[in-house]
C-alpha positions in Angstrom: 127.0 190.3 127.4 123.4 191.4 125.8 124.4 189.8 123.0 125.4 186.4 124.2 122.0 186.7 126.0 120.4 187.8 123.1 121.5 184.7 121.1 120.9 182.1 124.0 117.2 183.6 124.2 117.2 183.0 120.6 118.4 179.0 120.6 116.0 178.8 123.4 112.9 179.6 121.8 114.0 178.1 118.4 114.4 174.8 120.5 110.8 175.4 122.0 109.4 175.9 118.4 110.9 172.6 117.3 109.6 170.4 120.1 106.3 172.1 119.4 106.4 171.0 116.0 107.5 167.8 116.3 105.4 166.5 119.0 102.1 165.1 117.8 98.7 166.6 119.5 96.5 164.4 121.5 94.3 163.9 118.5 97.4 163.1 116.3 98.4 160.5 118.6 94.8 158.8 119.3 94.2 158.8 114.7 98.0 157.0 115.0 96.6 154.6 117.8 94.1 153.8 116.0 95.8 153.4 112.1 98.6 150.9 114.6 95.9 149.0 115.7 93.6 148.6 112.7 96.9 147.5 110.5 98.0 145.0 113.3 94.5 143.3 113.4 94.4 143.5 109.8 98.0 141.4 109.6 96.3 139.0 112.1 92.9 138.6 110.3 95.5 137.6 106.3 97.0 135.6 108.8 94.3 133.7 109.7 92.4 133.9 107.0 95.6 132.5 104.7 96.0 129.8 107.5 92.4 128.3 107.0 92.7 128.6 103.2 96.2 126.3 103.4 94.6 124.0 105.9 95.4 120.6 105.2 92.7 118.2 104.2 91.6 115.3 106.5 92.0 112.2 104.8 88.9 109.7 105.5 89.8 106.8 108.8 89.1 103.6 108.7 87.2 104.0 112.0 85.1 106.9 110.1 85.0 104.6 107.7 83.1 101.8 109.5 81.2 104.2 111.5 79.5 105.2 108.1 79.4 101.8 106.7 77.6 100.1 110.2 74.6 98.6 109.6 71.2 100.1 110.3 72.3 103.5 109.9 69.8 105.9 108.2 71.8 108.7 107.0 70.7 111.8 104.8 72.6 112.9 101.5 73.4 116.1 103.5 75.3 114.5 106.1 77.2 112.3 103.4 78.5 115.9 101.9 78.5 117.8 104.9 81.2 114.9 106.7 83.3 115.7 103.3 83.1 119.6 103.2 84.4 119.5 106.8 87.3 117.1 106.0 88.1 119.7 103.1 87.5 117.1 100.7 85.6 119.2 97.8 82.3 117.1 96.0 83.6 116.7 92.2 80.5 114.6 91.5 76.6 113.7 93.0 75.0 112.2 90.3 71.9 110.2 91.0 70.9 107.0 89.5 69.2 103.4 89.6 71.1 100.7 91.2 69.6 97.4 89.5 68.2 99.0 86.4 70.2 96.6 84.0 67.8 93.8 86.0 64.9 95.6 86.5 64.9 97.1 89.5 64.3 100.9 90.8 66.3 101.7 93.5 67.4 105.4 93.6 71.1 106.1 94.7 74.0 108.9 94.4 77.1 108.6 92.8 79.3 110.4 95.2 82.9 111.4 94.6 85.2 113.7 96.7 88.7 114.5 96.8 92.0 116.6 95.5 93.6 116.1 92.1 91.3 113.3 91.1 88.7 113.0 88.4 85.9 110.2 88.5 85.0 109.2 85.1 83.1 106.2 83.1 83.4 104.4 87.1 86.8 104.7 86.9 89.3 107.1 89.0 92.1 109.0 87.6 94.6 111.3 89.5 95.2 114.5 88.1 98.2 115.4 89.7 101.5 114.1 91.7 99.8 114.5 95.3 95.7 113.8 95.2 93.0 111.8 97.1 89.9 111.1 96.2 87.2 109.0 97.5 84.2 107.0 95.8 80.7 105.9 97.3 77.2 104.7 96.3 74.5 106.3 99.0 71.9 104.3 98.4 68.6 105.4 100.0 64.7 105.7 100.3 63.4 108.0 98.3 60.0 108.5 100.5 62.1 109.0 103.7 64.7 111.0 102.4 67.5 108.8 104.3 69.5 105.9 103.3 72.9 103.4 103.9 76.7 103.9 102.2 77.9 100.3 102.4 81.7 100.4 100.6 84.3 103.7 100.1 86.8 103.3 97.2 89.7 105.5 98.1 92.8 106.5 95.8 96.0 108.5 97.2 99.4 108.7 96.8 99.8 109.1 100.4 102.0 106.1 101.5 101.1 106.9 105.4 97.5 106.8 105.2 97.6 103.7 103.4 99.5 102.1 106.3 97.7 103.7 109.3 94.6 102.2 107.4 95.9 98.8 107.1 97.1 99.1 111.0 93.3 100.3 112.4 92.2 97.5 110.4 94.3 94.7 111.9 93.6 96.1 115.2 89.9 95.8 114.5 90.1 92.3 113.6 90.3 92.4 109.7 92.5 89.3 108.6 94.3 88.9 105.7 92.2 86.3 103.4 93.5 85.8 99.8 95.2 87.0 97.2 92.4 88.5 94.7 91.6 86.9 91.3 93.0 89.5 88.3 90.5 87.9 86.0 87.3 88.8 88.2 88.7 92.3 89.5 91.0 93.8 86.3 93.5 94.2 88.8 95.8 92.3 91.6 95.3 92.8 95.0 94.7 91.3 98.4 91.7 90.5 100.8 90.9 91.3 104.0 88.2 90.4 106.0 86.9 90.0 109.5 83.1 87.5 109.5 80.7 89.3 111.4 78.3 87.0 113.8 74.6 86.9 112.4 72.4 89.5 114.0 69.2 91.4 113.1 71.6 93.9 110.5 73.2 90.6 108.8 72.9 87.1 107.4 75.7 84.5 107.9 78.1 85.5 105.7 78.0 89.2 106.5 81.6 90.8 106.8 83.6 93.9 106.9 86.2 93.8 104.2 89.3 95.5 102.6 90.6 94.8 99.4 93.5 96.4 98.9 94.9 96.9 94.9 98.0 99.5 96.0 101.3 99.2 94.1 104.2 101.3 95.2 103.1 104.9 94.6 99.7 104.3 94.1 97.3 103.3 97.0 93.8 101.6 95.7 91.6 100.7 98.6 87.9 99.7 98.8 86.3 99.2 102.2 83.1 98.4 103.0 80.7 96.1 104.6 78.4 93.3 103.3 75.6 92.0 104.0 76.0 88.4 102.4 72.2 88.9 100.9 71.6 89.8 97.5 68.8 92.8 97.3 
């Protein structure tokens, strides 16, 4: 009998001794509370921060488009870059130059160009890879203000749905199809769209918003713009 009582003291406190050892102190747990919840936000924070690296660009709307292109606007360079940093659209070029120079004039502007997979070159775009955009436009501007006009955006994609959403928004805002452009004048075929703005303080009597449209299958080529009908 001693001895059975002997032994089941014995199991007893060897049980004790293992529950002690196992079971983590106050502090223990509190340092694991804290590891858990720095790891967790940690995940969270890749998470996020992987998401917003991946984000998808935003392509440039026709409505944007003619927002930017409205006349009377005074814009600043910064806002022209600032618009394309937001749509994730990265600057490839900002190179500043004289707009009549070949007939005498000194008008300052910027060569802008911003986009994905796209090089601007010799006034010529080139994609640089299967899925790009890129976007093209003169900022023309006063050089004692420090403020100026974008009348016309040159876009290249190969996104088929952007080039028919575009097209869609335009119809809907009036822009009719006009003619079939002349290969000889513009190196390329294409189509015209325009809708005839009525004469106002901003415009002389042939002052229009236009589309021309040079896409082939695969390959979207759009230049929209507005003008003013008067030669500066």
């Amino acid at each position: 009998m001693m001895k059975q009582l002997t032994l089941a003291m014995t199991a007893a406190i060897a049980g004790c001794l293992i529950m002690m050892g196992c079971k983590p102190s106050a502090q223990q747990q509190q340092q694991q509370s804290e590891v858990s919840e720095t790891t967790t936000r940690g995940h969270v924070e890749t998470a996020d921060s992987a998401a917003t690296e991946t984000a998808a660009p935003e392509y440039l709307t026709f409505a944007k488009a003619m927002e930017l292109v409205e006349p009377g606007q005074k814009l600043e360079p910064s806002a022209i870059e600032q618009m394309f940093a937001s749509m994730k659209l990265p600057m490839l070029l900002a190179e500043r130059y004289i707009s009549d120079a070949d007939w005498g004039g000194d008008s300052p502007a910027i060569s802008y160009c911003f986009g994905n997979n796209v090089n601007y070159v010799d006034y010529q775009f080139a994609p640089t890879g299967e899925v790009y955009y890129g976007v093209h436009t003169n900022f023309f501007f006063d050089d004692s203000r420090k403020t100026g006009t974008v009348s016309r955006f040159a876009v290249i994609t190969s996104d088929s749905i952007w080039h028919i959403r575009l097209l869609e928004d335009a119809a809907a805002a009036g822009l009719k199809y006009k003619e079939d452009v002349d290969p000889n004048v513009y190196g390329k075929k294409g189509k015209l769209f325009e809708k005839v703005v009525p004469k106002n303080e901003h415009t002389s009597e042939n002052a229009n918003y236009y589309i021309f449209d040079f896409s082939r299958p695969g390959h979207y080529d759009i230049e929209v713009g507005y003008d003013s009908g008067m030669d500066i």
